[in-house]
One Martini backbone bead per residue (centre of mass of N, CA, C, O) as a GRO file, in nm:
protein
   93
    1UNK     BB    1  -0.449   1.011   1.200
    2UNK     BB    2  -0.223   0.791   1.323
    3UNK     BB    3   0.057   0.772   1.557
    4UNK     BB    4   0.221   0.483   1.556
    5UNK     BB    5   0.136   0.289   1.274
    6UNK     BB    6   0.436   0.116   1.245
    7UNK     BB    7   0.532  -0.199   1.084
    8UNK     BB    8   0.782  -0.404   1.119
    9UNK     BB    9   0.983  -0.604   0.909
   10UNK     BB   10   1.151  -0.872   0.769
   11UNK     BB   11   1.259  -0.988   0.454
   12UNK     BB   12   1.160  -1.305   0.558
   13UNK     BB   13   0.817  -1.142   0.666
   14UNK     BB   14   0.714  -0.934   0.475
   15UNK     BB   15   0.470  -1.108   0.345
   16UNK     BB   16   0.325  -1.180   0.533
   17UNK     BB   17   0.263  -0.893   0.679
   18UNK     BB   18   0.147  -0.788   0.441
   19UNK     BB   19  -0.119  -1.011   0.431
   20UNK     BB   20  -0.236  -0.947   0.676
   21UNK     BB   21  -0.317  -0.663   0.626
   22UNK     BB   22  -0.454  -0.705   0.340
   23UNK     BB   23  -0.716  -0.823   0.477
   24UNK     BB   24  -0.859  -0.534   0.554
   25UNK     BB   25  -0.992  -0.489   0.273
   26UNK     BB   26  -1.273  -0.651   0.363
   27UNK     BB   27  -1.371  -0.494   0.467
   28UNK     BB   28  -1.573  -0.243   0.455
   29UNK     BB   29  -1.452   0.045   0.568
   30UNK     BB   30  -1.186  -0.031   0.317
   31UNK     BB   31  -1.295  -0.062   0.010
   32UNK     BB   32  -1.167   0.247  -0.090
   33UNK     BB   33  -0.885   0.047  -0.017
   34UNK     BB   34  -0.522   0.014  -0.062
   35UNK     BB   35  -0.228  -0.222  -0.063
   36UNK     BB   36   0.111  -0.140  -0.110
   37UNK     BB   37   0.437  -0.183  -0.269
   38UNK     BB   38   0.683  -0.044  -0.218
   39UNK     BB   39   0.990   0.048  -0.424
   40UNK     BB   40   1.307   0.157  -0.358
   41UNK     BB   41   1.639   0.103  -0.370
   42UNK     BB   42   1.593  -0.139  -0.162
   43UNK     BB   43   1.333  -0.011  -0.044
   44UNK     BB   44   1.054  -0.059   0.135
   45UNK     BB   45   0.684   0.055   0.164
   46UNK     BB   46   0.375   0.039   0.283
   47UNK     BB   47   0.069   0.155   0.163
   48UNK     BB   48  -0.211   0.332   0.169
   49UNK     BB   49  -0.480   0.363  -0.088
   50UNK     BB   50  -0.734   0.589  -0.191
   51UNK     BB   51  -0.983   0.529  -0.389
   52UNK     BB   52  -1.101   0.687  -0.739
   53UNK     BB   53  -1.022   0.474  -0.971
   54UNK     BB   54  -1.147   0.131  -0.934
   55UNK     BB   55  -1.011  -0.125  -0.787
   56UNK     BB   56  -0.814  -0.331  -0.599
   57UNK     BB   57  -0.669  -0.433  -0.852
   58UNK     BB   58  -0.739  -0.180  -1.034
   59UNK     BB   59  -0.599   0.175  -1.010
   60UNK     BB   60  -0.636   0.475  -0.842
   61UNK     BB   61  -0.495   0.700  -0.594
   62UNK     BB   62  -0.454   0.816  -0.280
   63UNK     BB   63  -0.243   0.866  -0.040
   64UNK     BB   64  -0.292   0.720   0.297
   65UNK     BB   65   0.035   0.793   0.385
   66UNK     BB   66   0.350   0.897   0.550
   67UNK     BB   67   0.617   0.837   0.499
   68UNK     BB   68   0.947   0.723   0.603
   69UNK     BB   69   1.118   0.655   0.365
   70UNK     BB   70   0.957   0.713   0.090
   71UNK     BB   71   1.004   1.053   0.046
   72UNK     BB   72   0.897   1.071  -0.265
   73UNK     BB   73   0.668   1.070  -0.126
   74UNK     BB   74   0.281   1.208  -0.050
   75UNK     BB   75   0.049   1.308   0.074
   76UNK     BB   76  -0.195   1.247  -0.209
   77UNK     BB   77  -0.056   1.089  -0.421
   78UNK     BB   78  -0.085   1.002  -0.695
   79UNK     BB   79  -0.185   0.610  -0.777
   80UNK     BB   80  -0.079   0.385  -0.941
   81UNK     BB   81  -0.215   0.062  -1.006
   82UNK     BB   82  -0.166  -0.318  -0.914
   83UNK     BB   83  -0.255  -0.674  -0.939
   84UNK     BB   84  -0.109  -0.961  -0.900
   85UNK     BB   85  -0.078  -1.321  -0.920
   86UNK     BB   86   0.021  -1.310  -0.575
   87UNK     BB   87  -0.171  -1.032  -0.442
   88UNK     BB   88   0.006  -0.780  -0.509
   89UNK     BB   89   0.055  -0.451  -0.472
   90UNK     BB   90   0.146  -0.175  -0.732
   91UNK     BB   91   0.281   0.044  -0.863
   92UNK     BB   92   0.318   0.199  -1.119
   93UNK     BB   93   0.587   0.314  -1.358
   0.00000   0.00000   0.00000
């Protein structure tokens, strides 16, 4: 795990940072991982989840980053998701 891999973004450029990054899915070493968007209570916080079960469209995975903001989560915490039709991907709730 690398340390002080985190990239903070204005609420009006959060979107564009989001996918600049989630373009990194298409590595090839990537496959197994999806960038997922989370919210919890007006604070966002995007997180690698590495894939278990689906596709990077839909399926569930293990979250595959230490939260800094969204501490309800925890590293290894299963995660079902899905991906909008905007390409955003989410925690399903």
């Amino acid at each position: 795990m690398e340390i002080n891999n985190i990239v903070y973004s204005c609420p009006e450029h959060g979107k564009d940072t989001y996918f600049s990054i989630k373009k990194m899915e298409k590595n090839r070493k990537m496959r197994d991982y999806v960038y997922v968007w989370f919210k919890h209570k007006g604070v966002s916080e995007k997180m690698w989840v590495r894939i278990r079960k689906g596709t990077q469209d839909k399926g569930q995975g293990t979250l595959d980053n230490v939260p800094k903001h969204l501490t309800k989560y925890r590293l290894g915490d299963l995660i079902k998701f899905y991906t909008d039709k905007e390409g955003i991907t989410w925690p399903c709730k």
